[in-house]
C-alpha positions in Angstrom: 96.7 253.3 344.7 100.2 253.8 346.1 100.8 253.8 350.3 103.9 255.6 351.5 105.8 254.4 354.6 108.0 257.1 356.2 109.3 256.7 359.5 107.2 253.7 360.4 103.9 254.8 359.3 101.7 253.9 356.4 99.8 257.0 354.9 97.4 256.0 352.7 96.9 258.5 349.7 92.9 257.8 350.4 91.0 256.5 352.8 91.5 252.6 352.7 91.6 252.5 357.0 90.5 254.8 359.7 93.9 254.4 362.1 97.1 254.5 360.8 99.3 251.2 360.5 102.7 251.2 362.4 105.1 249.3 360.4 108.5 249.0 362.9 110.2 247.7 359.8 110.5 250.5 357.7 111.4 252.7 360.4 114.5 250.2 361.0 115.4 250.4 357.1 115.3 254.1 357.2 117.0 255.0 360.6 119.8 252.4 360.0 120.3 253.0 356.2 119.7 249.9 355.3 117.7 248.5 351.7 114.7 246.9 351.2 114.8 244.0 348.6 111.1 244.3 347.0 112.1 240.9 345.3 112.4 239.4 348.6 110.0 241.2 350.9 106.2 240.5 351.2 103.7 242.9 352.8 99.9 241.0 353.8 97.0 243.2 355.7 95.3 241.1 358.5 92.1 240.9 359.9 88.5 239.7 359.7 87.0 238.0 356.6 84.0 240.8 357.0 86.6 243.6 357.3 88.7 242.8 354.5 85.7 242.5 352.2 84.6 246.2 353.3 88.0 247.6 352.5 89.6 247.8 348.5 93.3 246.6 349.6 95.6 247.9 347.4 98.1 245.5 345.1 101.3 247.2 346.2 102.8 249.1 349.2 106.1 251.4 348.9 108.0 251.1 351.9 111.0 253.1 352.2 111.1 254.0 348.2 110.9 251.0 347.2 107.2 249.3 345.7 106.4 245.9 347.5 103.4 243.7 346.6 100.8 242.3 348.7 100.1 238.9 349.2 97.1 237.6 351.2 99.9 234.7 352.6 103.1 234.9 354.5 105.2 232.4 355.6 107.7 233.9 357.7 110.1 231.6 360.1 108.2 228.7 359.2 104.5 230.0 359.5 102.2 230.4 357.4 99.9 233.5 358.1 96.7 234.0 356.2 94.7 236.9 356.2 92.3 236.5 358.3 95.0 234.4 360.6 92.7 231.2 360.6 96.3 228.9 359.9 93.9 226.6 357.7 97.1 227.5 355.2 99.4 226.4 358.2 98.0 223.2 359.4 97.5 221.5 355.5 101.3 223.0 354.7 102.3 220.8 358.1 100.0 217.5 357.4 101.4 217.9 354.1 105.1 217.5 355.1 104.2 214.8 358.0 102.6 212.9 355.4 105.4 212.7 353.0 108.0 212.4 355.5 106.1 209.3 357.2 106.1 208.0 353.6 109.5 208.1 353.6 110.1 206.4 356.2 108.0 203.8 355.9 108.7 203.1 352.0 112.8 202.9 353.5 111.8 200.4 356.5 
C-alpha cells in the first residue's frame, strides 16, 4: 500500500479512510523546498481503539517523495502520543524518569 502526500493532502491509492487527512507538514516541505529526512521523521494515525481495528493502516507513508514508516508511538517535544492518545505510554515514560532521578538523589544524600 503506498499513500502520496502532495500539497498537504494524503490520497490514499484505496480506500483506507472516508475524509482526506491534511498534513500541514508536507505542504511546508514542498512550498519552501525543503527535505524530508525519512531516517528522522515518524508518521502515527490517531484515533479510537475500535476505529483503528476496522481500518488496515498501512506500514509506510510517502510524503513529499520520500517513503516514511508508521509507528503507532510518537514522542515529539517530550510527549509521548499513542494511538489512541490514552498517554498510558506518557505517564510510565514520566514515573519512570521520576523514579530514577529520586534514586539518584537519595543514593547521593
Amino acid at each position: 500500500m503506498t499513500y502520496n502526500v502532495l500539497m498537504g493532502k494524503l490520497n490514499p491509492t484505496h480506500s483506507l479512510m472516508p475524509c482526506t487527512l491534511y498534513v500541514r507538514a508536507a505542504a511546508l516541505i514542498l512550498v519552501n523546498g525543503l527535505l524530508l529526512n525519512p531516517t528522522k521523521s515518524e508518521v502515527a494515525f490517531f484515533g479510537t481503539k475500535q476505529r483503528l481495528q476496522r481500518v488496515t493502516l498501512p506500514a509506510s507513508v510517502t510524503v513529499a517523495g520520500s517513503s516514511v514508516t508508521v509507528n503507532g508511538v510518537l514522542k515529539i517535544l517530550g510527549v509521548t502520543l499513542d494511538s489512541t492518545l490514552t498517554f498510558d505510554d506518557h505517564v510510565n515514560n514520566v514515573v519512570r524518569s521520576c523514579n530514577y532521578h529520586l534514586a539518584a538523589k537519595l543514593c547521593n544524600n
